[in-house]
C-alpha positions in Angstrom: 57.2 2.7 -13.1 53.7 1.7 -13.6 50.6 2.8 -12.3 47.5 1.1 -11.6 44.1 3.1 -13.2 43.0 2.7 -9.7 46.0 5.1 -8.6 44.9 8.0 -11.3 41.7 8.3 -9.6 41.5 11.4 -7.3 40.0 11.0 -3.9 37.4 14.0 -4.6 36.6 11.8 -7.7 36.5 8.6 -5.0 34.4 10.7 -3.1 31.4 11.3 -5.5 31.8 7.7 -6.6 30.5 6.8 -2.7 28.0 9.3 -2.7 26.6 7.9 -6.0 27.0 4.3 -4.6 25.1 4.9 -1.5 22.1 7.1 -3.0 21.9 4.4 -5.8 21.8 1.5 -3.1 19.0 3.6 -1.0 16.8 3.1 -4.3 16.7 -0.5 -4.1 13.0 -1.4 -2.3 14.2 -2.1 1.3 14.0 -5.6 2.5 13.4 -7.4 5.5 15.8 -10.3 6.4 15.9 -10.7 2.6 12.5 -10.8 2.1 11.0 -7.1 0.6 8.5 -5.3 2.1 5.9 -6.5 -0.5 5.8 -9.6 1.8 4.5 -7.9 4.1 1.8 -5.5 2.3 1.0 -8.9 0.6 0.6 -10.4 4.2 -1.9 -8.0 5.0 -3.7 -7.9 1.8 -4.8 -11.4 2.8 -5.9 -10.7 6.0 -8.1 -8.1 4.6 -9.1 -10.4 2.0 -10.6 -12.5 4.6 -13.5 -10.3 4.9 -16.8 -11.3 4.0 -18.5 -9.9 1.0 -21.0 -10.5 -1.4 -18.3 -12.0 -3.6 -16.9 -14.1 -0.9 -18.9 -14.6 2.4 -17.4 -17.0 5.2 -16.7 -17.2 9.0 -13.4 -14.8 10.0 -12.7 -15.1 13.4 -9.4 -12.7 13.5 -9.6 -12.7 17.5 -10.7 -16.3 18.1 -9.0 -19.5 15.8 -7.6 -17.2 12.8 -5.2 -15.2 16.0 -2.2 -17.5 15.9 -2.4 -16.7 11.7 -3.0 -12.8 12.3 -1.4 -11.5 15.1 2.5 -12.3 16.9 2.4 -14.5 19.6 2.9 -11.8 22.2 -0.4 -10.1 20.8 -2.1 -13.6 20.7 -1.2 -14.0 24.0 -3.1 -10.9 25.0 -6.0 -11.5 23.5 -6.3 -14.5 25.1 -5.5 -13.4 28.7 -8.2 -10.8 27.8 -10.8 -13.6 26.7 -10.1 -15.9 29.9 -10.5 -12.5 32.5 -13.7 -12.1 30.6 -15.3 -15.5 31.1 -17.8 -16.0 28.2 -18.2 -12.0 28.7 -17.1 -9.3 26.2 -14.1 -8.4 27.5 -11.2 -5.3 26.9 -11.2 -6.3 23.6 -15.2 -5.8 22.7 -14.8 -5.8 18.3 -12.7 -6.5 16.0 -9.1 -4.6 16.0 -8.3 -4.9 12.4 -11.5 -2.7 11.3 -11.8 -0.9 14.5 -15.4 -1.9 14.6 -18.1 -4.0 15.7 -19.7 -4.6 12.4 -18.0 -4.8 9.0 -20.7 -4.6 7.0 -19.8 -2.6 4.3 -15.7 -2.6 4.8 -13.8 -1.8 2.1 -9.8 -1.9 2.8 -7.1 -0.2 1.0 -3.4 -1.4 2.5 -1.6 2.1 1.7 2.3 2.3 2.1 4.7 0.0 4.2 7.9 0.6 5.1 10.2 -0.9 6.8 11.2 -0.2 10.0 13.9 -2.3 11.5 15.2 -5.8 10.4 12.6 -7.7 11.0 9.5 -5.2 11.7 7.6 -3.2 9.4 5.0 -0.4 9.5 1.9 -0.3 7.3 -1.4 2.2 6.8 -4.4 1.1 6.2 -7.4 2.8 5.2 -11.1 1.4 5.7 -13.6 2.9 4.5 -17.7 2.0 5.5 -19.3 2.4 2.7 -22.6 1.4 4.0 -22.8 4.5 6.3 -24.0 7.8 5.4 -21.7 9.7 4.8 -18.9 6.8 4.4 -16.8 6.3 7.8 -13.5 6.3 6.7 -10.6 5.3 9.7 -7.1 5.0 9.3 -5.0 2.4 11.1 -1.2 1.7 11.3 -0.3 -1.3 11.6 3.1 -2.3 13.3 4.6 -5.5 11.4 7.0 -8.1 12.8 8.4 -11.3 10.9 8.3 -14.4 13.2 8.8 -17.6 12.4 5.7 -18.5 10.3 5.9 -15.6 8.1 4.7 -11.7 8.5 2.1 -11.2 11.7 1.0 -8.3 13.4 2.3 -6.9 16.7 0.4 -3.7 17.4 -2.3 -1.9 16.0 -2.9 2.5 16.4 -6.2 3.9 15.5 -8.0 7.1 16.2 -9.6 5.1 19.4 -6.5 3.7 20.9 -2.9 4.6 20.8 -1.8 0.8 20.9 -3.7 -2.1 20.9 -1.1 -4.0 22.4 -0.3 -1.1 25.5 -4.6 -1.4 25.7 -4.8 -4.9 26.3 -1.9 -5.4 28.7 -3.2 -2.4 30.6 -6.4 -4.3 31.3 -5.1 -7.6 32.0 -3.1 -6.2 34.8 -5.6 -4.7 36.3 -8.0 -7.4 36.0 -5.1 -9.9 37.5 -4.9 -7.7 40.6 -8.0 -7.4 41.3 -8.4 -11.3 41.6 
């Protein structure tokens, strides 16, 4: 009778086989439907790249025509709700989220570590430092990634001021809707 070389193998040997097979696979750089997270730290590199400086100055508008580009529909939405309740007026949203500021003179970004964090989201650090302030200001945000059709956007934003950008802006345009 013969015996297959599959049959000599004992299942404690099987075992560490699937142990090693499923620690090797966890090494691979995780993806997003297919696409790895680089996408997405790329994604936000441009964005930051948008940012005037002496090298490159230009118009960024990340809250007014640049949005759809920027930010998930949902979070588009919201800003916008935000801009009509405020009439021509500085609204809720009263600087730009992706600095955390009113000014970025100065801004120098560094996107830090992103990791997935479901199949089609992503979280991401960014540091910004304003070097034009004495001492620097340095903030941290995280940035919650989602892939739409389009490509990479972002969905939420957490800094030190405000636990969610997105939670924030609804807030306020509830409340301004009932009190029309």
């Amino acid at each position: 009778m013969t015996h297959s070389p599959f049959e000599a193998v004992s299942h404690r040997s099987l075992r560490r086989l699937c142990i090693v097979a499923v620690l090797a696979a966890g090494a691979v750089p995780l993806s997003v439907n297919g696409a790895p997270t680089a996408d997405a730290r790329a994604f936000l590199v441009g964005v930051y790249r948008h940012y005037p400086t002496a090298d490159t100055p230009g118009a960024f508008d990340p809250v007014g025509a640049d949005a759809p580009k920027i930010f998930t529909p949902d979070l588009t939405g919201l800003i916008r709700q935000d801009q009509k309740f405020a009439n021509g007026e500085v609204g809720a949203l009263d600087g730009d989220p992706l600095c955390d500021c009113q000014d970025d003179g100065g801004l120098q970004v560094k996107v830090g570590a992103v990791s997935k964090t479901g199949p089609s989201s992503a979280r991401a650090v960014v540091t910004l430092t304003f070097a034009a302030s004495s001492p620097p200001d340095v903030r941290r945000l995280v940035i919650r990634l989602s892939r739409v059709k389009g490509g990479w956007r972002i969905a939420d934003i957490q800094s030190a001021s405000e636990a969610s950008l997105r939670a924030y802006l609804a807030r306020s345009n509830r409340d301004h809707a009932t009190r029309r």
